[in-house]
N, CA and C atoms as an extended XYZ file, in Angstrom:
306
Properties=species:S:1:pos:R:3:atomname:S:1:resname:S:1:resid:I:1 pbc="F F F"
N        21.617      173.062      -18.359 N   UNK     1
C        20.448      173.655      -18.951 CA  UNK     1
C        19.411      172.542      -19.196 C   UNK     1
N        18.360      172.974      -18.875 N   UNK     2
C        17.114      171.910      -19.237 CA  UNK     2
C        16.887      171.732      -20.479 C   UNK     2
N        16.477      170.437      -20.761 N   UNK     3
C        15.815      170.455      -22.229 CA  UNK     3
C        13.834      170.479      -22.166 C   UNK     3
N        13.928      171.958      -23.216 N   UNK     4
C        12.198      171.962      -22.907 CA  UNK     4
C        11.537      170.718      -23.938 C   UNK     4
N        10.742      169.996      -23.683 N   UNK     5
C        10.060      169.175      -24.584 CA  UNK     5
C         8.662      169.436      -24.733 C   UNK     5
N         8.577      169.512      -25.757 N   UNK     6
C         6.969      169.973      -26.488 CA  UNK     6
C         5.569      169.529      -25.707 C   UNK     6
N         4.374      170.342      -25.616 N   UNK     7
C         3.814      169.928      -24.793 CA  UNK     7
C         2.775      169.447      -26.081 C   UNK     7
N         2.536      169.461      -27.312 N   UNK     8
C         1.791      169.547      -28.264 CA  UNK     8
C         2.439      169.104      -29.468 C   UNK     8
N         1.641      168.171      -30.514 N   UNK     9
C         1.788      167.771      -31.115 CA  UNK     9
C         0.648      167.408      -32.449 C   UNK     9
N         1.081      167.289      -34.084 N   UNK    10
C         0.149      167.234      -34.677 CA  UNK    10
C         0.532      166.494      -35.417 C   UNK    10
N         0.067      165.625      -36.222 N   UNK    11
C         0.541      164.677      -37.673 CA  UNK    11
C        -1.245      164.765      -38.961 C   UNK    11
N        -0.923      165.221      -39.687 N   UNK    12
C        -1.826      165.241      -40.696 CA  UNK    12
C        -1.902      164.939      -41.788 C   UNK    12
N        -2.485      164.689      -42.775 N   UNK    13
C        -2.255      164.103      -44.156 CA  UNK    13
C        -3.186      164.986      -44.361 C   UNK    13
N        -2.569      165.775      -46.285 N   UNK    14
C        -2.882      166.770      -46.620 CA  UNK    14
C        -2.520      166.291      -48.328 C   UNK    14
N        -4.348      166.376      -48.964 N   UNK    15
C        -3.912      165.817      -50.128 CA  UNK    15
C        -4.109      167.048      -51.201 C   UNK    15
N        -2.923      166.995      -52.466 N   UNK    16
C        -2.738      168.016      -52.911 CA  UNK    16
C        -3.864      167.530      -54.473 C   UNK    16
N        -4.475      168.805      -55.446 N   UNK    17
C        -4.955      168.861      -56.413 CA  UNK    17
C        -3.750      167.395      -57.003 C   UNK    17
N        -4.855      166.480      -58.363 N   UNK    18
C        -3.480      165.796      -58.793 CA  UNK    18
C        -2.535      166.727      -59.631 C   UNK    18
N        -1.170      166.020      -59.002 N   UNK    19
C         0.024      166.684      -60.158 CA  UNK    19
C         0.774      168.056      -59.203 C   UNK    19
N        -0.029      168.420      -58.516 N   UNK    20
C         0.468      169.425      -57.031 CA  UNK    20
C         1.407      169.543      -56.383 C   UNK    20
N         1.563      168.085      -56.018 N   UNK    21
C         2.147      167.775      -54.502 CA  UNK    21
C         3.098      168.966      -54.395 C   UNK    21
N         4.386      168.746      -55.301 N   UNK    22
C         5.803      169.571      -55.162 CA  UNK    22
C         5.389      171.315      -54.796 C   UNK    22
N         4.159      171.799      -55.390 N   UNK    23
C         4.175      172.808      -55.516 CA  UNK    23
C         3.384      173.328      -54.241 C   UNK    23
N         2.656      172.365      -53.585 N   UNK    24
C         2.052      172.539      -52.136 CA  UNK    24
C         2.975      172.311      -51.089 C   UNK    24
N         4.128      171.713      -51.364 N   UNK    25
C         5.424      171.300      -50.300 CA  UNK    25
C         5.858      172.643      -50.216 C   UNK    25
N         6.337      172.925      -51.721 N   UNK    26
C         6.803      174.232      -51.435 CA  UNK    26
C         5.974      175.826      -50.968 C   UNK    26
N         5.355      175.702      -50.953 N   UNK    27
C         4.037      176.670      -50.840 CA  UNK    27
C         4.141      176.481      -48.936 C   UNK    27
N         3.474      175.200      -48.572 N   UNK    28
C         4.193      175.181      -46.840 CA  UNK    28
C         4.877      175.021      -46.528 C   UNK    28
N         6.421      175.395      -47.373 N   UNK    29
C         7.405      175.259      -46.499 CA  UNK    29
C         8.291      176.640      -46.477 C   UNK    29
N         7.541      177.800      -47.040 N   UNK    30
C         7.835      179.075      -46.980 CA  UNK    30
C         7.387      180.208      -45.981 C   UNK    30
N         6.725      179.379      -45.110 N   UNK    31
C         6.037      180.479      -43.994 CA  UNK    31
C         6.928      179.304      -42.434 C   UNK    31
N         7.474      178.719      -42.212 N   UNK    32
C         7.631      177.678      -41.106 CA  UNK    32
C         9.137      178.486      -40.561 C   UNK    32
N         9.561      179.058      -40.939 N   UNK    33
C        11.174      179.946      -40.428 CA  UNK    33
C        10.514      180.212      -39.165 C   UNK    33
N         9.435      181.685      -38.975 N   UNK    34
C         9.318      182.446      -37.960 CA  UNK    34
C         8.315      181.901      -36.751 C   UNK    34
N         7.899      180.657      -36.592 N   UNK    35
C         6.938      180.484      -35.661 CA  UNK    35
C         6.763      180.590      -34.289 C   UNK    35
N         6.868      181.249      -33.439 N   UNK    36
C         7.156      181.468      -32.010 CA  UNK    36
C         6.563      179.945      -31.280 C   UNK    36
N         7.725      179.021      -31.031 N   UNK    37
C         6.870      177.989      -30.053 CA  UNK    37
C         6.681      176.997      -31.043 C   UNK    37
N         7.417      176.864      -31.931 N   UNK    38
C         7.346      175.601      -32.758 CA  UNK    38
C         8.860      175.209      -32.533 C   UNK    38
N         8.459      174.022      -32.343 N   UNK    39
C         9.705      172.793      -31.940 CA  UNK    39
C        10.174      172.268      -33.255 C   UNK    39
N         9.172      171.894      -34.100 N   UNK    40
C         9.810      171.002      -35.188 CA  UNK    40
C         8.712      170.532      -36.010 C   UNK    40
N         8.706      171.231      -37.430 N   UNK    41
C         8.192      171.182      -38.591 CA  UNK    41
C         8.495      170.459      -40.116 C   UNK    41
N         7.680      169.263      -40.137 N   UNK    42
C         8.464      168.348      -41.110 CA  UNK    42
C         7.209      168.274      -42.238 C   UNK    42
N         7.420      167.886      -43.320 N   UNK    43
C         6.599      167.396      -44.461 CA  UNK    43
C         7.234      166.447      -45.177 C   UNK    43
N         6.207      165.593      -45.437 N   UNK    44
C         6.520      164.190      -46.046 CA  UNK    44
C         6.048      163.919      -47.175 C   UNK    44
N         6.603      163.310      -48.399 N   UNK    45
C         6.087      162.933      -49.230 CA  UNK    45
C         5.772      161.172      -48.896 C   UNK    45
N         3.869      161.622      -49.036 N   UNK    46
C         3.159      160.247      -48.646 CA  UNK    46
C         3.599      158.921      -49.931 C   UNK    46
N         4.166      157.691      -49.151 N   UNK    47
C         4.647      156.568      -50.302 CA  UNK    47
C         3.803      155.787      -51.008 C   UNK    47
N         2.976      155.890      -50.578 N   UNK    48
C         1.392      155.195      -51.231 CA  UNK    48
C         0.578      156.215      -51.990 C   UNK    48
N         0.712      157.244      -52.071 N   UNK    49
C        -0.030      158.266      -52.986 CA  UNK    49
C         0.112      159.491      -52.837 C   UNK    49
N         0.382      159.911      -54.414 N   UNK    50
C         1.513      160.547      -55.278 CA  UNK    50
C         1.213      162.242      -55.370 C   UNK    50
N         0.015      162.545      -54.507 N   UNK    51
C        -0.881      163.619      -54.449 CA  UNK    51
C        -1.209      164.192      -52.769 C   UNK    51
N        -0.680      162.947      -51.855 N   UNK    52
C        -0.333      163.411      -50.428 CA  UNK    52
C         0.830      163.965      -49.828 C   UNK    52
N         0.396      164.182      -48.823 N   UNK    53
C         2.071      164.962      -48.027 CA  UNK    53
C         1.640      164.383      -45.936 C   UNK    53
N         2.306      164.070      -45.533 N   UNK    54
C         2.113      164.082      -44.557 CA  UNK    54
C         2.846      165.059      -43.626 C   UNK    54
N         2.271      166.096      -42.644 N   UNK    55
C         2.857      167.421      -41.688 CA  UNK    55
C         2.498      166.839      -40.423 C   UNK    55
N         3.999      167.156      -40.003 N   UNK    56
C         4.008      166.420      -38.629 CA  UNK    56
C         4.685      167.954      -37.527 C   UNK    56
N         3.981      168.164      -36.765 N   UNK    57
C         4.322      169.357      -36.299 CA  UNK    57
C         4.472      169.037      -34.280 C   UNK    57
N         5.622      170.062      -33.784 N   UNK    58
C         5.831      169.468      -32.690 CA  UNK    58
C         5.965      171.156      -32.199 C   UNK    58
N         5.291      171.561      -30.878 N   UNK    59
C         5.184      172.868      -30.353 CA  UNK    59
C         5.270      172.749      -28.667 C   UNK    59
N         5.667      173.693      -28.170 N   UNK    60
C         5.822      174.093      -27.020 CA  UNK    60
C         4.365      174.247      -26.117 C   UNK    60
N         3.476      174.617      -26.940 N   UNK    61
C         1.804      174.264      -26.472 CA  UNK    61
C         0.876      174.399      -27.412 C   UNK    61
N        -0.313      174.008      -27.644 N   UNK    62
C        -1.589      173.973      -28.199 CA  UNK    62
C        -1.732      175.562      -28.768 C   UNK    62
N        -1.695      176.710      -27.574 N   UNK    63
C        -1.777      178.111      -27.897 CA  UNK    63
C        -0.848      178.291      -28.671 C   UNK    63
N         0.448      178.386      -28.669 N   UNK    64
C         1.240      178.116      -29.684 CA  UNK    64
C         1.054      178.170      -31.090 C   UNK    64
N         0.420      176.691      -30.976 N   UNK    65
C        -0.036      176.323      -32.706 CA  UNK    65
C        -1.309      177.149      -33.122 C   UNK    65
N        -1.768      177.545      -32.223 N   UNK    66
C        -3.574      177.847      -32.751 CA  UNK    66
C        -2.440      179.904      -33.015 C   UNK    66
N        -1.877      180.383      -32.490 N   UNK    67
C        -1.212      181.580      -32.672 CA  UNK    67
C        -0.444      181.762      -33.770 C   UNK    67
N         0.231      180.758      -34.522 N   UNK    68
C         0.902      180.818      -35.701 CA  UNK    68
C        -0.099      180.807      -36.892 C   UNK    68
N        -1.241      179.954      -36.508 N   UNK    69
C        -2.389      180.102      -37.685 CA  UNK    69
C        -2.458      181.610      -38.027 C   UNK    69
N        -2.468      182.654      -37.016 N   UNK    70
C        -2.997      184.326      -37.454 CA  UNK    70
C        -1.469      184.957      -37.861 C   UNK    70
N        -0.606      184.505      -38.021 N   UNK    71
C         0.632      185.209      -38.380 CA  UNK    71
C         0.624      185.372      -39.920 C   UNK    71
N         1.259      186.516      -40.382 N   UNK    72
C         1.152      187.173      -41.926 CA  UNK    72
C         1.419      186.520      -42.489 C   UNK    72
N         2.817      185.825      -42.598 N   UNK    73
C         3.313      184.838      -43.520 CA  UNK    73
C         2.847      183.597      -43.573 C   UNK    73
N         1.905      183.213      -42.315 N   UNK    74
C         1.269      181.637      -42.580 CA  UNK    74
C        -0.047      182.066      -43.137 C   UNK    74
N        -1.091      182.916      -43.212 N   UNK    75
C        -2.151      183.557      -43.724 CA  UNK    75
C        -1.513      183.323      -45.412 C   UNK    75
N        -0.966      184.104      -45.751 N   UNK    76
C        -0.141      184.551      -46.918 CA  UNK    76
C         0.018      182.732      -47.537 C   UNK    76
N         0.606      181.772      -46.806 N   UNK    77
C         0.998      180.503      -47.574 CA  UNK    77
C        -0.442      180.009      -47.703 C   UNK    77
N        -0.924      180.130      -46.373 N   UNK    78
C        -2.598      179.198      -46.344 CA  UNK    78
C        -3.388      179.758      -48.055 C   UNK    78
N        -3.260      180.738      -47.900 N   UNK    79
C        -4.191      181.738      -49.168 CA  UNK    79
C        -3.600      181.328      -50.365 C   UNK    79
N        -2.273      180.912      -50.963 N   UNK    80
C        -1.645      180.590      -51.740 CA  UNK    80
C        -1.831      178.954      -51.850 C   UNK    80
N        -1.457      178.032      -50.731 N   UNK    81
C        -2.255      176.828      -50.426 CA  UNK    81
C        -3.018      176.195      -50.945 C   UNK    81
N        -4.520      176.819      -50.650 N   UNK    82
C        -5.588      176.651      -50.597 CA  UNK    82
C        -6.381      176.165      -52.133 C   UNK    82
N        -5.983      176.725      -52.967 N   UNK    83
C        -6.164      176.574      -54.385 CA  UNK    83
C        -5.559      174.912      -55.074 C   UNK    83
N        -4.756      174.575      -54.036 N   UNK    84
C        -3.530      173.134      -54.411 CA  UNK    84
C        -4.548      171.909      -53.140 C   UNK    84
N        -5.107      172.289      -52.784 N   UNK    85
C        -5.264      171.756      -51.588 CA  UNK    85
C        -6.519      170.981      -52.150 C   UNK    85
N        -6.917      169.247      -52.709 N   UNK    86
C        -7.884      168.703      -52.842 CA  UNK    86
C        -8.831      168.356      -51.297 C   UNK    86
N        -8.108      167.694      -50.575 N   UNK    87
C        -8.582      167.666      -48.910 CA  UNK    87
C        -7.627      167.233      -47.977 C   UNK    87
N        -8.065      166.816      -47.004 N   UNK    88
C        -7.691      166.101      -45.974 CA  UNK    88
C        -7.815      164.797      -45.765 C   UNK    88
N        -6.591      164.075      -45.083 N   UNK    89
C        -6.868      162.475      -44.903 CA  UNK    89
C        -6.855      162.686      -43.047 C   UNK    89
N        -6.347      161.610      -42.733 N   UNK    90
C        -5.900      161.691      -41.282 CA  UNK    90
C        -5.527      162.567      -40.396 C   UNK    90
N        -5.917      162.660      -39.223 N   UNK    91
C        -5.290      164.061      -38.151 CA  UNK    91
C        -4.950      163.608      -37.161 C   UNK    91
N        -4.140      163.759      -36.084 N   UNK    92
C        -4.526      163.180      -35.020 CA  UNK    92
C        -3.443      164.259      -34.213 C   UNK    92
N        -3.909      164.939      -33.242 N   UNK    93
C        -3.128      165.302      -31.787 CA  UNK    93
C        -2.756      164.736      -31.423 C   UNK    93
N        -1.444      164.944      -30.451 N   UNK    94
C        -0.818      164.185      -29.305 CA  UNK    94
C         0.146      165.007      -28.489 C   UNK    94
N         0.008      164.129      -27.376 N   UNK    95
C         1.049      164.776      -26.277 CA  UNK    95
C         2.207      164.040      -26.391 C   UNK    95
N         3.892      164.397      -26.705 N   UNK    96
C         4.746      164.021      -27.379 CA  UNK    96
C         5.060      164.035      -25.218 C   UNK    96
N         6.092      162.122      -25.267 N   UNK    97
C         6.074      161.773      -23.849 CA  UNK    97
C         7.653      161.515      -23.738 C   UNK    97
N         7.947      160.724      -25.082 N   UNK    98
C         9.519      160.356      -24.586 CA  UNK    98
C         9.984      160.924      -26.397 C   UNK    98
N        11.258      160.916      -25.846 N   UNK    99
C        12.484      161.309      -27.132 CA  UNK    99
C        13.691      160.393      -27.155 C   UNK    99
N        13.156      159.844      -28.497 N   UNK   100
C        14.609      158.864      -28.263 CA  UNK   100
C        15.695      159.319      -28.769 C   UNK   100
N        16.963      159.081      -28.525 N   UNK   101
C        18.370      159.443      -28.348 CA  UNK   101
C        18.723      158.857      -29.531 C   UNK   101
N        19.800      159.783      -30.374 N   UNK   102
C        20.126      159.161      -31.607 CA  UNK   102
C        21.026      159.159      -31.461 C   UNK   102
């Protein structure tokens, strides 16, 4: 059997109201079960500051990711979210090339 590897990729920093963080982790990490075409969904607590999270997201394609944005339960977290959410730091796309072997 082949192994499919992601054609799409995202890493973002996402800074929460202060005092947030835990409650914005948990807030996006209640809609990520059902995503059609998501490879692998992680959140990080940022080590330099105490109010970031870093989301690192890995998908089968671009359409993919832009298609999970309109799904009920990610609408539903975004809307819940949004209120915790001070801004944004860093973004960056990528095309994910090699996988290393653990």
């Amino acid at each position: 059997m082949e192994e499919v590897v992601p054609e799409y990729g995202l890493i973002g920093q996402m800074l929460a109201q202060p005092g947030q963080r835990a409650a914005l982790v948990a807030i996006l990490s209640e809609a990520t079960d059902a995503m059609p075409g998501n490879m692998g969904y992680l959140i990080g607590e940022d080590s330099a500051n105490t109010d970031a999270i870093w989301i690192v997201e890995l998908w089968d394609t671009k359409a993919s990711h832009a298609a999970s944005l309109e799904l009920p339960a990610v609408q539903v977290a975004i809307s819940k979210a949004r209120p915790l959410i001070a801004g944004f730091g860093t973004r960056a796309e990528f095309t994910p090339v090699a996988k290393a072997r653990a």
